[in-house]
N, C-alpha and C positions, 0 to 999 in steps of 0.2 A: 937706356935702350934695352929693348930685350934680344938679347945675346943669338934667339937662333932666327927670329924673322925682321930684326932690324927694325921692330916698331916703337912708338916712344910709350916707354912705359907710365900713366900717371896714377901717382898715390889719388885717387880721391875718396872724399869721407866715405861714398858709399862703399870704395872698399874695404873699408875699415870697420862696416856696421854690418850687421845681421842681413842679407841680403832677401827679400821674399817674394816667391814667385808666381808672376801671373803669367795668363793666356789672353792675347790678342789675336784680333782677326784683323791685318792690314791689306791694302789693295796691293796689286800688283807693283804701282807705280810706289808705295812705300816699300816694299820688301827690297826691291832695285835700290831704291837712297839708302836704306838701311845697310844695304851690302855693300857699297860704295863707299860709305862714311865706316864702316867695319874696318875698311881695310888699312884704316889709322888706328887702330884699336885693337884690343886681344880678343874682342867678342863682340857678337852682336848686342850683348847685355849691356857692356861697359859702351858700346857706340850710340845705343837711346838711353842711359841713363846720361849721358855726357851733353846730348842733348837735348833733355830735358831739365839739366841744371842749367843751359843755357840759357834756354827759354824763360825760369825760374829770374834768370839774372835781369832779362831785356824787361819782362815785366816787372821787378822791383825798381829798375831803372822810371819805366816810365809813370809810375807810382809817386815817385821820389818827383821828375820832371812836373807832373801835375800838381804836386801839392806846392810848388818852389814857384808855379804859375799864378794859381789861385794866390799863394799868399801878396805878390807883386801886385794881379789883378784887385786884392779887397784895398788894395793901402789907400788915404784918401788924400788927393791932391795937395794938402799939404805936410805929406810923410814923406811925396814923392820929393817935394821941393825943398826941404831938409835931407832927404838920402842925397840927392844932389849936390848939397852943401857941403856933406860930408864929404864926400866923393871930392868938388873940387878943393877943399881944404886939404884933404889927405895927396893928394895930387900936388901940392904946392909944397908938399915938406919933402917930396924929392928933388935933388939934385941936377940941375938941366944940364946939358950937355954942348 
């Protein structure tokens, strides 16, 4: 917590690296979210770079979710009826209840 406005302070990498600065031009309706999501934050810097690591997260996420689809999608009917096998094999070495 930081000690005089009560906000949660977070280490992250970027404030650990060399920080470099630009200039944006946002719309009204960003400047307003910006100052809003600020006010969890020690800056408006740390509030878009915060959320732009988010962003960073959801898209490696769904990077990760499409290639875990495709691989599912290429397997050919009889990979899928072996993963099954396995599956209920693996399922039959636990203990029922």
């Amino acid at each position: 917590m930081h000690p005089q406005r009560g906000r949660v302070r977070r280490a992250s990498r970027s404030s650990r690296q060399r920080k470099l600065k630009k200039t944006f031009s946002l719309s009204p309706e960003s400047v307003n979210f910006l100052k809003r999501l600020a006010k969890s934050y020690d800056s408006d810097s740390e509030a878009l770079d915060a959320l732009i690591r988010e962003r960073e997260r959801e898209a490696e996420k769904q990077r990760i979710d499409a290639a875990i689809t495709n691989y599912y999608d290429s397997m050919s009917e009889e990979e899928r009826e072996e993963n099954r096998a396995w599956g209920e094999f693996a399922e039959s070495q636990f203990p029922t209840e």
